[in-house]
N, C-alpha and C positions, 0 to 999 in steps of 0.2 A: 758323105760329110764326116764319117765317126771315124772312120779309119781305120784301119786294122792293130791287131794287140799281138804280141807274141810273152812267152811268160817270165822274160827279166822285165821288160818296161811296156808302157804304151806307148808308143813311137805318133808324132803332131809332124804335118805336114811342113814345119817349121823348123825340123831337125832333133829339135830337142824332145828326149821320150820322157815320159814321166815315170817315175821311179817307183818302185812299189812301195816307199816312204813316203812321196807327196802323196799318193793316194790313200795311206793309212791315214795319214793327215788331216785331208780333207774331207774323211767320211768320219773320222773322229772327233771334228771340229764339227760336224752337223747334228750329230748324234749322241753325243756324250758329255761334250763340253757342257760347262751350265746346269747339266741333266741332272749329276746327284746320281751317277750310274754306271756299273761296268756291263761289259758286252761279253757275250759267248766267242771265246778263242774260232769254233768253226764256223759259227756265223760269219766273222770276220773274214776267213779263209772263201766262206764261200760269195760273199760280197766280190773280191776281189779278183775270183775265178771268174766271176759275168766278166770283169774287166779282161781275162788272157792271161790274169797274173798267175801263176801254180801256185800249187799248197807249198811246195818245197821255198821259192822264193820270197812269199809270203811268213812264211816261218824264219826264214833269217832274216828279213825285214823287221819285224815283230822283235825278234833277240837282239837284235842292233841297237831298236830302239830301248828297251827296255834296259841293255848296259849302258847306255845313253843317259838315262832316265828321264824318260819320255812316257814311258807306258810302266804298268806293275800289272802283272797275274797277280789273281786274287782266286783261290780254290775255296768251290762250294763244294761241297762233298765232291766226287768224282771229277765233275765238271773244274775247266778252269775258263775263267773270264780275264779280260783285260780292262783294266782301267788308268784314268790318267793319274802319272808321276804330276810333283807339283811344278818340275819343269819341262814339262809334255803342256799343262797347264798355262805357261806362262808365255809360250812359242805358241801357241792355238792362240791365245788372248792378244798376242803381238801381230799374229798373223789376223783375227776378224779385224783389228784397228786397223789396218792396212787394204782388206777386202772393202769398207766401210769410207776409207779415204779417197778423194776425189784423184783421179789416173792426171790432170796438173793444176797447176795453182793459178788462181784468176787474180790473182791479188798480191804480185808480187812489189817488193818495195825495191827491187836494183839493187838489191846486198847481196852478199857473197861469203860463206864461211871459208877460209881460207886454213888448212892444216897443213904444216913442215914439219917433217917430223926426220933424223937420219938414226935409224936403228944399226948396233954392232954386228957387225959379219956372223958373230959368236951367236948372235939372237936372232935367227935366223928363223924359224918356228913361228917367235912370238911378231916376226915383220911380216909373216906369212898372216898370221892372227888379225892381227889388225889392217892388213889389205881385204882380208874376207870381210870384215866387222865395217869398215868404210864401205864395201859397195853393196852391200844391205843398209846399210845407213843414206846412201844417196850419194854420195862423193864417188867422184871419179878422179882419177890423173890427171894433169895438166903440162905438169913438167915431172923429172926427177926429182922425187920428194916434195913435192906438193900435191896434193889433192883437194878440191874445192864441192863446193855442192852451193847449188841457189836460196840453201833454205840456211835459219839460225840453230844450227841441229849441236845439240851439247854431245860432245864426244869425250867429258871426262871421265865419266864412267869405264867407257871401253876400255883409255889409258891406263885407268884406276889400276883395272882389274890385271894388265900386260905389264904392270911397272913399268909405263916407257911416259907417263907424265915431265921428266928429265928431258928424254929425247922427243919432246916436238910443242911448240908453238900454235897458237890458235888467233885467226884473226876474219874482223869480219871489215869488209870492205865495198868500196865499188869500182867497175871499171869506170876508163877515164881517159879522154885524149884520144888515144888513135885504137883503144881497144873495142873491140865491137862484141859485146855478150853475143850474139848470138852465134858468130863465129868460134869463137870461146865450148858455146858447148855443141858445135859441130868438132869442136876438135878433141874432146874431151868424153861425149860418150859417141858410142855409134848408133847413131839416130836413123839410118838406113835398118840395120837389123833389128834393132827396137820395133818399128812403126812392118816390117814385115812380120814380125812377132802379132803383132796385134790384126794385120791384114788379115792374116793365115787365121785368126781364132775367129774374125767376122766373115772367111769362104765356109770353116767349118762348120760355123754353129745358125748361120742366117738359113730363113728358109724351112722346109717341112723335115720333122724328124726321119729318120731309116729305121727299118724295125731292127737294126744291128746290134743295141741295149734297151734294158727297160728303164724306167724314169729313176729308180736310184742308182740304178748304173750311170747314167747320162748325168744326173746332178754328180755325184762323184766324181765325174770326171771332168766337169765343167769348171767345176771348183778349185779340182786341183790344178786343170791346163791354166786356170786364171792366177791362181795362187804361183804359178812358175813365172807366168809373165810378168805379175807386178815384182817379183823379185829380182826381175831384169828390167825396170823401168825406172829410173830415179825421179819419176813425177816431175817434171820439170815446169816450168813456168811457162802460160800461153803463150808470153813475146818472146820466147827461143825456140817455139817451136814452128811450124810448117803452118801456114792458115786451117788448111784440110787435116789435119795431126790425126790418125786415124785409132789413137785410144782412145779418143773422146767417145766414137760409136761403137768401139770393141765393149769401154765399160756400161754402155747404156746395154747392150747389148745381154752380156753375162746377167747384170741386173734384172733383166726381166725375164731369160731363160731359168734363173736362181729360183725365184718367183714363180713361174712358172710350175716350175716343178718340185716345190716346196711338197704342196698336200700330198700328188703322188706318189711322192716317195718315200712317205712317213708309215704306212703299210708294210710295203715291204720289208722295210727295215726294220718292224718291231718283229715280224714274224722271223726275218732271218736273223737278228741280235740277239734277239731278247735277252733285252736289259732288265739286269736284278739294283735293287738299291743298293749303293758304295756311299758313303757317307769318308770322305779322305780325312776330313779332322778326327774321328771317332775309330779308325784304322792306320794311321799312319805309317805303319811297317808290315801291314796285312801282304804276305806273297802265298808263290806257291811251296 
């Protein structure tokens, strides 16, 4: 069911491996976040090793993030721990709002945010920018310069921050006449790969554990394979999807697994962590 690891990623029977970042991720979003606390830089390495991850890969994982600023070392005497930057903070806070939100919408009202936007050839980066920033946001393509999403998702911000406010329009709509939403978003995201996304996490994860991890290995990684899925899932609304839409039982699923293995893996991880108090308002530029 767990699969095999090798030490760049964890590789899902779904293609996609999980990167030694999601997995920082997700064990720092269980264990830190919230807490008021940094973690032992080895502890960390060694959490990640149960996953296959190396020390070497995990170390430039860690330095990525941190030029990132995702993470801050924080040196106690000889030792050095890891804690969260305040936008390591803010990506963990963006990401449980997401773990916490329902995989589709029951309550949809048949509107449509509609964004056109034609960026300069010259801005080429920043139309790169905002094509990543829309499909974390939920919006997919439709046409040439249009990208839509079924929800009233404000995207001024994103503009704000690209200067491309100028270049594109926002509108919210419905179909009408001879349009069929549901076709609409068979043509707009890929609902086949989406819904085997989610198949492949309920062949994985249904069923009796393997002794292949221990329970904070297994929450880590469950965390993280979900955390990669809803990144690839625009939560779509129940009447565009499939009757059988098989997130429904992937999220039921993760949820009680999550649960599951809350208590056990709370153990382990204080003895491999151990977390010292960080107070981020009261250090603000504390490194190594």
């Amino acid at each position: 069911m767990e699969g095999s690891v090798d030490a760049q990623g964890v590789p899902t029977s779904s293609g996609h491996a999980l990167r030694p970042q999601t997995l920082l991720l997700a064990l720092f979003g269980d264990h830190v976040l919230g807490r008021g606390v940094a973690v032992a830089t080895g502890g960390v390495i060694a959490v990640l090793n149960r996953l296959g991850v190396g020390e070497h890969a995990t170390r430039a994982a860690v330095t990525r993030m941190t030029r990132r600023g995702l993470l801050r070392p924080v040196r106690r005497g000889r030792q050095v721990f890891l804690a969260l930057a305040p936008r390591g903070v803010a990506v963990l806070e963006d990401g449980l709002r997401r773990l916490e939100a329902e995989i589709v919408d029951r309550a949809w009202d048949g509107r449509w945010t509609l964004l056109a936007f034609s960026v300069p050839e010259t801005r080429r980066a920043d139309r790169h920018a905002l094509r990543t920033h829309l499909g974390w946001a939920g919006f997919a393509p439709l046409r040439s310069g249009l990208w839509i999403s079924p929800r009233g998702t404000d995207v001024s911000r994103v503009l704000s921050e690209l200067d491309l406010l100028d270049h594109a329009e926002v509108f919210r709509a419905e179909a009408t006449l001879w349009t069929d939403p549901v076709r609409i978003a068979r043509e707009a995201w890929d609902l086949p790969a989406i819904a085997a996304g989610h198949q492949g996490f309920l062949d994985r994860w249904s069923g009796e554990y393997s002794g292949e991890l221990d329970d904070l290995s297994r929450r880590t990684r469950i965390t993280a394979e979900w955390l990669l899925l809803i990144r690839q899932d625009p939560r779509l609304p129940m009447a565009l999807l499939p009757p059988t839409w098989p997130g429904i039982r992937a999220q039921e699923l993760f949820r009680t697994r999550q649960s599951q293995l809350a208590g056990a893996a709370s153990e382990p991880a204080a003895a491999l962590l151990t977390p010292i108090p960080y107070d981020e308002a009261r250090h603000p530029s504390a490194n190594v």
